[in-house]
C-alpha positions as MATLAB code, in Angstrom:
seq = 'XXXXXXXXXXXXXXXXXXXXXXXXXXXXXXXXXXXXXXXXXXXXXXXXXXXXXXXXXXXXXXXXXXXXXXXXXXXXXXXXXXXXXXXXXXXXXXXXXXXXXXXXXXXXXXXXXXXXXXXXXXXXXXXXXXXXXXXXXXXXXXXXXXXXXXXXXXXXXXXXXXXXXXXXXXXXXXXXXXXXXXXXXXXXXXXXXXXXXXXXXXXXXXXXXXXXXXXXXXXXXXXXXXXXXXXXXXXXXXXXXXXXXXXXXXXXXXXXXXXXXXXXXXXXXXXXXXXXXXXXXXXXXXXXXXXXXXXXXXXXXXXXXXXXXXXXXXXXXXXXXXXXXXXXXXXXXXXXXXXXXXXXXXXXXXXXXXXXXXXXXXXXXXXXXXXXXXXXXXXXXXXXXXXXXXXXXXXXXXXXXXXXXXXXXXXXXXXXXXXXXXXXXXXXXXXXXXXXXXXXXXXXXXXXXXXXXXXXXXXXXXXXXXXXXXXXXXXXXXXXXXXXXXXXXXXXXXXXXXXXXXXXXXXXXXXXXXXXXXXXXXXXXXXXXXXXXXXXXXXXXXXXXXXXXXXXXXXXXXX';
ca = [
       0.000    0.000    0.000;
       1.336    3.297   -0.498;
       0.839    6.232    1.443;
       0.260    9.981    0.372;
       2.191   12.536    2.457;
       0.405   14.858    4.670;
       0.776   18.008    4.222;
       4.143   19.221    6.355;
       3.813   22.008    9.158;
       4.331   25.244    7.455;
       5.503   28.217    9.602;
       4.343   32.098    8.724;
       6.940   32.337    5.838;
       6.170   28.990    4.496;
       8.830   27.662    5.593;
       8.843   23.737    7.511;
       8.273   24.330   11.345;
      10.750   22.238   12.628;
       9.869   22.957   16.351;
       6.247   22.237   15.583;
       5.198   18.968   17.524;
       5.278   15.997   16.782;
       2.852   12.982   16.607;
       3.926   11.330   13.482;
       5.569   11.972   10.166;
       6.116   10.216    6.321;
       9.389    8.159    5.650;
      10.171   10.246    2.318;
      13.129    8.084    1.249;
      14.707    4.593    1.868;
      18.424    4.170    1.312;
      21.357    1.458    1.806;
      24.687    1.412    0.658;
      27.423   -1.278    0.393;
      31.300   -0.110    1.628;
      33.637    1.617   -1.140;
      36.179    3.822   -1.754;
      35.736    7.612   -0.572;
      37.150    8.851   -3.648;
      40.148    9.838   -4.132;
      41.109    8.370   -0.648;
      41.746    4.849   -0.090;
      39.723    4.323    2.927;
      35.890    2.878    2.594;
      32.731    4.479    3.804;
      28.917    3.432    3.931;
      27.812    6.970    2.970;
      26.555    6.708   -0.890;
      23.361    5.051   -0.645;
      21.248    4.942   -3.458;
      17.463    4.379   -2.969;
      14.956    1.033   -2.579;
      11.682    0.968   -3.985;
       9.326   -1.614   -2.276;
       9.509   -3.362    1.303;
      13.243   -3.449    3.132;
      13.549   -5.285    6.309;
      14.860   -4.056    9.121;
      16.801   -6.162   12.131;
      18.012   -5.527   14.655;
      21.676   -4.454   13.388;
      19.883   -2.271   10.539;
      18.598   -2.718    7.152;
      19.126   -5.416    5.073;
      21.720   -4.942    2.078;
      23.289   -1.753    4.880;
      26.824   -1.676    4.893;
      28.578    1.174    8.191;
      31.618    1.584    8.898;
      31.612   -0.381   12.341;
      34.276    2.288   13.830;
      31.418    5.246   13.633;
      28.257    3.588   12.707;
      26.326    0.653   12.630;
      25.403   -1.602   16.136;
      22.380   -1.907   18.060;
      22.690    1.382   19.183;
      23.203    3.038   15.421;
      20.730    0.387   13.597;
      19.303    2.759   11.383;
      20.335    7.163   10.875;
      16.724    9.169   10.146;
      17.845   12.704    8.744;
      14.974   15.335    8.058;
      14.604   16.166    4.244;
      13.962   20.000    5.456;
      17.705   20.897    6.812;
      18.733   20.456    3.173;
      17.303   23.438    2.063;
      18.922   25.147    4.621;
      22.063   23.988    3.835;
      21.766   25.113   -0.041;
      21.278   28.759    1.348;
      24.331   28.911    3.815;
      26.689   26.622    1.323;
      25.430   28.139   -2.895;
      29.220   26.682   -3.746;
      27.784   22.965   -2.511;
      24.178   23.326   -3.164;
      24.397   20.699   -5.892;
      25.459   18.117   -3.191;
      23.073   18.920   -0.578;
      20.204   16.515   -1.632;
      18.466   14.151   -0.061;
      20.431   10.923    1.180;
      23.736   13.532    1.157;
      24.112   12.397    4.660;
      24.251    8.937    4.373;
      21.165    8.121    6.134;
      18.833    5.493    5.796;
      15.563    6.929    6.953;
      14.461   10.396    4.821;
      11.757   12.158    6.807;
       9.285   15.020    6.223;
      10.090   16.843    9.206;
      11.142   15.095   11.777;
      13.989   16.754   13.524;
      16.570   17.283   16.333;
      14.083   20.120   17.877;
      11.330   17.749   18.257;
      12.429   14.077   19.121;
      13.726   13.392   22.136;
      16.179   10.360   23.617;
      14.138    7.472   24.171;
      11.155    8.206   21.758;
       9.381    4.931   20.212;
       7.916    4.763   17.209;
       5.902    2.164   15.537;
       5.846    1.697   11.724;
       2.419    1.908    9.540;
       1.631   -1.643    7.929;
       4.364   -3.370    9.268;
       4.914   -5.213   12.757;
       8.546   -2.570   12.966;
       8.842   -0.787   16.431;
      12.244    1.847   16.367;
      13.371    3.777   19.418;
      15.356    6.951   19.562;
      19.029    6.079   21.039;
      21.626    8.396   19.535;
      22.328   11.707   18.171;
      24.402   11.488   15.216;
      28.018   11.838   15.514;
      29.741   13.700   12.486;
      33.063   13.234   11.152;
      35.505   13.939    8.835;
      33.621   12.042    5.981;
      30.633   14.785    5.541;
      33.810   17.480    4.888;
      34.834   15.046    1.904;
      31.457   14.616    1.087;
      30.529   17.547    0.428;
      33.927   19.108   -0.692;
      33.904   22.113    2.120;
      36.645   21.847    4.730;
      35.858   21.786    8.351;
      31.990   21.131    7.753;
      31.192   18.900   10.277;
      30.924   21.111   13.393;
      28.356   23.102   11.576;
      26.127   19.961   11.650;
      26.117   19.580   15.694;
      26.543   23.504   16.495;
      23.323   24.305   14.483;
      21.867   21.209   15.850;
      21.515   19.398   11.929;
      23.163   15.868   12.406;
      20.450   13.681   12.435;
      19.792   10.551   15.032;
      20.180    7.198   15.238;
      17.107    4.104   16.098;
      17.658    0.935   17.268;
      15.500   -1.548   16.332;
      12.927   -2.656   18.920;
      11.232   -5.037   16.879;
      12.500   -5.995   13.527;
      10.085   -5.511   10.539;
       9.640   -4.511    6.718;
       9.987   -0.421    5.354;
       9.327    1.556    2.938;
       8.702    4.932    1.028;
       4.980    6.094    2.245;
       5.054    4.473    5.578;
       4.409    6.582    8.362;
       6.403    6.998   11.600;
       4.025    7.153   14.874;
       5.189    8.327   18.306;
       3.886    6.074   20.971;
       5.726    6.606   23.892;
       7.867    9.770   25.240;
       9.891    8.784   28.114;
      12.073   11.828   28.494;
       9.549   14.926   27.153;
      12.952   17.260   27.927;
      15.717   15.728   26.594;
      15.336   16.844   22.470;
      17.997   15.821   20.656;
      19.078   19.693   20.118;
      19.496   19.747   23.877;
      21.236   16.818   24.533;
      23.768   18.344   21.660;
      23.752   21.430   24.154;
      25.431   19.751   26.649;
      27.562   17.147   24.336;
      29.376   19.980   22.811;
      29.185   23.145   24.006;
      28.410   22.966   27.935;
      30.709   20.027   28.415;
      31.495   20.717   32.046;
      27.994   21.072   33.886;
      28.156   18.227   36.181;
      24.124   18.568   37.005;
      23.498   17.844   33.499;
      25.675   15.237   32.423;
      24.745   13.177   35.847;
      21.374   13.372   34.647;
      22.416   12.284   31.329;
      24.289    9.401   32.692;
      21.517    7.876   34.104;
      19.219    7.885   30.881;
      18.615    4.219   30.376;
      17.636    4.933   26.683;
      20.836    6.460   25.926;
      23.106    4.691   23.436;
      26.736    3.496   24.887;
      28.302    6.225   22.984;
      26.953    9.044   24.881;
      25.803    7.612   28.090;
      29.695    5.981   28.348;
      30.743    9.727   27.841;
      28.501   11.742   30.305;
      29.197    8.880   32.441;
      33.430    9.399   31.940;
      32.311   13.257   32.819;
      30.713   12.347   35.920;
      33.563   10.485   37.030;
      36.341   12.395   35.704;
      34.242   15.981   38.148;
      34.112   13.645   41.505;
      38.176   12.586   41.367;
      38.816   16.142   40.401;
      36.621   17.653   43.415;
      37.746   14.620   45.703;
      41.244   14.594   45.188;
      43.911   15.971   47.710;
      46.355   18.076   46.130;
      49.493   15.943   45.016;
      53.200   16.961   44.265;
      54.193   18.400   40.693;
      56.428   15.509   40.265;
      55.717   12.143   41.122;
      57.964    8.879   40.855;
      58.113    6.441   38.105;
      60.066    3.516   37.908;
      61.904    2.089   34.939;
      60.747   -1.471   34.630;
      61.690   -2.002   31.284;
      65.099   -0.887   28.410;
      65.451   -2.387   25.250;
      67.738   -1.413   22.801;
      65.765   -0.750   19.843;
      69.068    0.529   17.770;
      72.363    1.103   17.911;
      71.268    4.800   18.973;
      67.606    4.764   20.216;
      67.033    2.637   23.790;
      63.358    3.024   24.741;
      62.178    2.495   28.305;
      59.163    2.193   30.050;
      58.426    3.642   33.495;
      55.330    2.729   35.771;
      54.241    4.913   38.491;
      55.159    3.878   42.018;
      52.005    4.956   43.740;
      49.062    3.238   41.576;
      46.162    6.082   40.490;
      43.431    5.416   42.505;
      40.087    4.227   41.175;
      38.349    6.712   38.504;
      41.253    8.577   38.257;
      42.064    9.878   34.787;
      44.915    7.194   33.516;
      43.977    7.385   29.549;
      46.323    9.435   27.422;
      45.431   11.055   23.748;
      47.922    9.824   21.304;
      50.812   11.981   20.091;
      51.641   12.862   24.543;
      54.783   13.863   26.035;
      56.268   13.245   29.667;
      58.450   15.916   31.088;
      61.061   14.298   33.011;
      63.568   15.238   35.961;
      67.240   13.695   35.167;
      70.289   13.801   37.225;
      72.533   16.425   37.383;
      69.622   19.367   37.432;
      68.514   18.099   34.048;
      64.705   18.703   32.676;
      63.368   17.425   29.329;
      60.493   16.260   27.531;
      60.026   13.013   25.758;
      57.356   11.815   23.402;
      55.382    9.050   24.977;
      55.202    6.261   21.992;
      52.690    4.075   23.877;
      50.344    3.674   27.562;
      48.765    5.959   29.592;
      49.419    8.057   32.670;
      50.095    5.278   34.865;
      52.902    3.199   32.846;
      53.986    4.634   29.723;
      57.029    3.971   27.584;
      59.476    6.736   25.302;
      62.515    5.825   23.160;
      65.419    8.670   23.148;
      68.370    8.411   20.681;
      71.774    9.286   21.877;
      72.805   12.615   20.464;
      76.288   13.638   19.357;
      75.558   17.175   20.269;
      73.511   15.929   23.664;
      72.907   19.101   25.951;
      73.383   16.049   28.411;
      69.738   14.473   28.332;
      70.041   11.790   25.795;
      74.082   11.084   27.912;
      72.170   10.434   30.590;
      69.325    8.065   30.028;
      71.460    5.930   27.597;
      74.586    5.541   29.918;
      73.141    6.250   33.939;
      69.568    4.866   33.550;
      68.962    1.233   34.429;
      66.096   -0.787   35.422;
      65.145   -0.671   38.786;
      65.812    3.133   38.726;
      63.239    5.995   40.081;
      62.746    8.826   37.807;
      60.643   12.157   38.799;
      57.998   12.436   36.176;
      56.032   15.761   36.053;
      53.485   17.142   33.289;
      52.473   14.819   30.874;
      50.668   16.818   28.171;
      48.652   16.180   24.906;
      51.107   17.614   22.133;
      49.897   16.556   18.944;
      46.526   17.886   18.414;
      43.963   15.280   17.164;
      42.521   16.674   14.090;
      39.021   15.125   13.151;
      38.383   17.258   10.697;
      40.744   16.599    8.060;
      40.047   14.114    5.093;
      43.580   13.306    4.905;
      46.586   12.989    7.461;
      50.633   13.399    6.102;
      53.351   12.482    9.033;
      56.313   13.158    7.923;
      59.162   12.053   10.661;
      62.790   11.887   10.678;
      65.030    9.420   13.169;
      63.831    9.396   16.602;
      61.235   11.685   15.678;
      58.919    8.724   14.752;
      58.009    8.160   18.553;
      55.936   11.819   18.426;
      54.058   10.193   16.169;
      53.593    6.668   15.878;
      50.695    6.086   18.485;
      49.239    8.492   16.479;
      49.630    7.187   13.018;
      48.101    4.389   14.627;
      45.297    5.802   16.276;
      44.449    7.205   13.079;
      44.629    3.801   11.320;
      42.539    1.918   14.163;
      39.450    4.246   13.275;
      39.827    3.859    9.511;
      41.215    7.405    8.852;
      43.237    8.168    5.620;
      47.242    8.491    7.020;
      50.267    8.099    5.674;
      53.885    8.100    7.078;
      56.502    9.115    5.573;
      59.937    8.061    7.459;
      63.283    9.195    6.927;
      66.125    6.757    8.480;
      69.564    7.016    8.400;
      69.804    3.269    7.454;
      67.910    0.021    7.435;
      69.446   -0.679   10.581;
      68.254    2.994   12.601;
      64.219    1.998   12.636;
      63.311    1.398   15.714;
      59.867   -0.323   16.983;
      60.617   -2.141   13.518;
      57.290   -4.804   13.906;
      54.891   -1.803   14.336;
      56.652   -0.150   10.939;
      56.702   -3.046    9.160;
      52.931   -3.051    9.782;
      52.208   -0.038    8.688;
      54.444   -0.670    5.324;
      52.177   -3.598    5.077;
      49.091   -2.003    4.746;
      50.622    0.663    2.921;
      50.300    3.532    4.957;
      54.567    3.890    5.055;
      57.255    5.685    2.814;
      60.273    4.858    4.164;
      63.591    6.884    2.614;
      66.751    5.059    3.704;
      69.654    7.105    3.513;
      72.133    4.637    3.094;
      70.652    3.514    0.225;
      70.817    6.599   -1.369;
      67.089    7.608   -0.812;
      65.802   10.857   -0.152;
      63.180   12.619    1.142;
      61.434   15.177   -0.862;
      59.367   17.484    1.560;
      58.052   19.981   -0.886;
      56.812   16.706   -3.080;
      55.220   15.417   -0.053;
      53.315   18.917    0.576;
      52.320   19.530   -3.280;
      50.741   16.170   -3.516;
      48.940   15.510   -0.076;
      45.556   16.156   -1.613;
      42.364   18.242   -0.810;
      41.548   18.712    2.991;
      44.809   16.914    4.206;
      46.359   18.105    7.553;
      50.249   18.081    7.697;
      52.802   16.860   10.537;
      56.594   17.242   10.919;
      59.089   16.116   13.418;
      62.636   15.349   12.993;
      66.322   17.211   13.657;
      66.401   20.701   13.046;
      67.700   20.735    9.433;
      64.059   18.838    8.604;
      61.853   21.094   10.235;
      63.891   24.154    8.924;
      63.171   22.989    5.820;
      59.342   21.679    6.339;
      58.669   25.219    7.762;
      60.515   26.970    4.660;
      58.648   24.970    2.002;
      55.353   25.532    3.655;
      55.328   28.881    3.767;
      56.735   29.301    0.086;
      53.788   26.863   -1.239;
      50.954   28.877    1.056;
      49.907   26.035    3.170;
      47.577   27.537    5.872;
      49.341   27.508    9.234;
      46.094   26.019   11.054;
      46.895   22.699    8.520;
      50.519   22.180    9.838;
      51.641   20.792   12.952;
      55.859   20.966   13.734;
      56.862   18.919   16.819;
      60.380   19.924   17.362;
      62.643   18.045   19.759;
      65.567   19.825   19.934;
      65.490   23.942   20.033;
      67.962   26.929   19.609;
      67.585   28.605   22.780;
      70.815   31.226   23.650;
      70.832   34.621   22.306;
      71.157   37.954   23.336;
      70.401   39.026   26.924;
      67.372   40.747   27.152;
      65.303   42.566   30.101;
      61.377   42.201   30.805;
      58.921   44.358   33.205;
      56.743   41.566   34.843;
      53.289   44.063   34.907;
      51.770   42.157   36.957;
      53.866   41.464   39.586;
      54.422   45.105   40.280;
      56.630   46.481   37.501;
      59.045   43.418   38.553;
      62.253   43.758   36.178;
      64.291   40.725   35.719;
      66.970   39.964   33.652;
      67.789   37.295   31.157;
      71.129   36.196   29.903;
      72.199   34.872   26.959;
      72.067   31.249   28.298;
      69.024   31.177   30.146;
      65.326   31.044   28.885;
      62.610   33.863   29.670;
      60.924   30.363   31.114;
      63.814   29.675   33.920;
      63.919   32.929   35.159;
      60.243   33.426   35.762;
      60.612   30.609   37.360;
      63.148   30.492   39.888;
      61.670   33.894   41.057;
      57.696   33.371   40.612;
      57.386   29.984   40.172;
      55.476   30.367   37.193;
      54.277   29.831   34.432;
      53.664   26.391   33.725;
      55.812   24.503   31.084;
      55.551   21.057   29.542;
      57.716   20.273   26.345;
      60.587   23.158   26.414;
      61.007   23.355   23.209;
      58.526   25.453   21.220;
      55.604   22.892   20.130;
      52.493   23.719   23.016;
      51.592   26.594   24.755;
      51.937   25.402   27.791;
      54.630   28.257   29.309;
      52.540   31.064   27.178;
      53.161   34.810   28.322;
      51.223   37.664   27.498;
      53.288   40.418   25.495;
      52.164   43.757   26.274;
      55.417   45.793   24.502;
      58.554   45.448   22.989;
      60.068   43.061   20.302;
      59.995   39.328   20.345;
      62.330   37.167   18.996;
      59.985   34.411   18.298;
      60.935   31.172   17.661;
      59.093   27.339   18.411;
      55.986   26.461   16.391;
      53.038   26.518   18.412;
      51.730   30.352   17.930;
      50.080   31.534   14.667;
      51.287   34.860   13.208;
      47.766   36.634   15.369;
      49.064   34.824   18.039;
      52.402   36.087   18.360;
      51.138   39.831   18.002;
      50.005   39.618   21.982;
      51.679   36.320   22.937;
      55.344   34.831   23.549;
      56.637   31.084   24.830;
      58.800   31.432   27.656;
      60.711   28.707   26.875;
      62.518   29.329   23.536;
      61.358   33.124   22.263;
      63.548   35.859   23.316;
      62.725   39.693   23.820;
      64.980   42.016   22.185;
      66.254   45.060   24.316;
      63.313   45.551   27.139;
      59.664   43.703   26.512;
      56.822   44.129   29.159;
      54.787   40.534   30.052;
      52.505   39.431   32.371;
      52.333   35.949   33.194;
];
């Protein structure tokens, strides 16, 4: 049997009320899709569905002939994405350059309705299907991610969808039964009246740190394992912070493990002494580094290459121009030993957005980004590395780059073999949308940041994560504002960083070497010799890093 539409809600300017309420509404459109290509990546998406005339069923894991990407969609709790047919209009207006692509079924979903929206169905609704024995229940908002940017060719499109509250929602599947174009949706129960999709979106994304509201969250049976898992992580993460007693800056770690992974790089793992107590934030985002205390008065950072907070593991190569760091791990360190362990930070930014992702790396500069490459891999992103060695024999963590040669996300350049890396080839041809990483010795990132600026790549598209940093230079003076016209004095071998710190104890710092923002100033006069890689050109017009920039004559700060 099939079904005319009823008329949809019009507002005053004829327009589709999406606030108006809801009862029931028409499924306009049924789509599936199979996996494929994401053209011209190499990675496979669900998202082209083409339509089905006449009766689909649905189960419990979704519609039959419906291929997801099982990273992001698909499940119990992501059975079946409804997307209203009305948002598409609005998206023509705001996007004229993509209008052509903003058609129904643009989203991937399976379920095209008349009006049925984020402003009027709430977590939890049920639904029953006309003519068939079908029951659906609201369980998710949708999710977006990089894939709708590629889709519809306009970088950094995605957090439109959940800021203006357009992303659609997932059903699971109640009761399994046939679909199609014509039926009609009908709401039959509303356990939670207040919680619209729009305002659960609220609190997902923009008000991410009112406890009320995500403990109230957390306990919404309805709720999908996606979000209730995260309001629930929220809740959690509030009562250790609130609970906690204040702890030392530094804590010990013991080295438990050291393995020679070349002739050069040793990487060890330390484990905290005192074990983080239960609901205590262990997990670490990929792309982390540890600052550590070494003998002899020595600080430095490390990239973490693996773990989390509690037991983590870095690899350091011994330097031939070692300011005494690399020395001493490789030749004092042994198992059994206590190091002092202080911030561990999130360097490497994670960057959802982009279609693409180029690591470029050079020696030991692989372990800044290797969990990351990973990561990326693990949630079927596009990445590629490309490695620069100075032979066969310098690779270290050689079974986890062999893997990724394997699958063909590695371009390894052996120098011994006379092979050489061509960074301005790498930029030119990393494709539409792609987001660019470099770490290696100075001479690589010298050159990275050299090409990039000759070929125009937008700074917010390039990450540099230096590990080694040219930090002497002319001595310098700076008023500290606020600290009452404090002046202090820098020489020509000491950072900005060190001497606020031995007299103020501040700022914060965390890798010492340019990449975060951790020991950022505020520059209220004077000239700045900037160096590091972590401020944009706006940035540096009312900002300095402590740690490598240096002020030229007298500068004014306030920290």
């Amino acid at each position: 049997m099939v079904h005319q539409p009823p008329p949809l809600p019009l507002g005053s300017d004829g327009e589709v009320d999406l606030r108006a309420p809801l009862t029931s509404d028409t499924i306009l459109q049924v789509r599936t899709g199979r996996m494929a290509p994401l053209a011209p990546l190499s990675i496979k998406s669900g998202i082209n569905k083409t339509l089905r005339f006449g009766p689909v069923q649905i189960t419990k894991l979704g519609l039959e002939g419906d291929e997801q990407d099982p990273t992001f969609h698909g499940g119990v709790d992501k059975a079946v994405h409804g997307y209203c047919a009305a948002h598409y209009k609005s998206w023509q207006k705001e996007f004229p350059q993509a209008a052509d692509r903003f058609v129904p079924g643009g989203f991937g979903e399976n379920l095209v309705l008349g009006f049925m929206n984020e402003r009027n169905v709430c977590i939890g609704d049920i639904f029953e299907i006309s003519d068939s024995t079908a029951v659906l229940q609201i369980s998710l908002p949708r999710q977006p991610c990089f894939k709708l940017n590629h889709r519809f060719h306009l970088p950094n499109f995605a957090p439109n969808t959940y800021s203006l509250s357009r992303t659609g929602y997932y059903f699971r599947v109640l009761t399994p039964g046939p679909v199609e174009a014509g039926n009609k949706l009908t709401l039959v129960s509303r356990p939670h009246p207040d919680w619209t999709i729009e305002r659960i979106q609220r609190y997902l994304h923009k008000e991410t740190d009112n406890y009320d509201m995500n403990l109230e969250l957390s306990q919404i049976e309805e709720f999908g394992a996606e979000c209730k898992d995260n309001f629930t992580r929220r809740v959690i993460r509030a009562r250790a912070k609130a609970n906690k007693k204040p702890k030392e800056k530094w804590l010990p770690y013991q080295v438990v493990e050291r393995k020679e992974q070349t002739k050069r790089i040793t990487s060890f793992v330390l484990e905290a002494v005192d074990k983080f107590a239960e609901g205590e934030e262990k997990e670490l985002s990929p792309g982390a580094h540890a600052k550590i205390k070494l003998g002899k008065g020595l600080v430095r950072a490390y990239s973490i290459v693996d773990g989390d907070k509690e037991r983590f593991q870095l690899a350091v190569a011994l330097e031939e121009k070692s300011r005494g760091g690399s020395k001493y791990l490789h030749h004092e360190v042994k198992v059994g030993d206590v190091l002092q362990v202080g911030a561990i930070t999130a360097a490497v930014p994670i960057v959802s957005a982009a279609s693409h992702h180029v690591f470029v790396a050079g020696g030991v500069g692989v372990t800044a980004f290797l969990a990351m490459v990973e990561f990326y891999k693990s949630i079927h992103y596009s990445v590629v590395l490309h490695y620069a060695v100075r032979s066969a024999d310098d690779v270290p963590f050689r079974d986890r780059i062999e893997e990724l040669k394997k699958e063909g996300q590695l371009v390894l350049y052996d120098k011994a073999a006379g092979q050489k890396m061509d960074i301005r080839q790498i930029i030119q041809s990393r494709g539409w949308n792609s987001q660019l990483y470099f770490c290696g010795p100075k001479r690589l990132m010298d050159q990275a940041e050299r090409e990039v600026k000759e070929l125009g790549v937008y700074q917010k598209e390039v990450h540099y994560e230096a590990f080694e940093a040219d930090l002497s230079g002319d001595p310098f003076e700076a008023v500290v504002a606020n600290k009452g016209g404090v002046v202090i004095k820098v020489g020509e071998d000491e950072t900005l960083l060190e001497v606020l710190q031995k007299q103020f104890d501040q700022p914060d710092s965390s890798c010492c070497v340019g990449n975060c923002k951790t020991c950022l100033v505020e520059l209220k006069a004077g000239r700045v010799d900037h160096r590091g890689t972590a401020l944009t050109d706006d940035e540096k017009v009312t900002s300095m890093l402590s740690c490598v920039s240096r002020g030229v004559g007298r500068i004014t700060i306030e920290i």
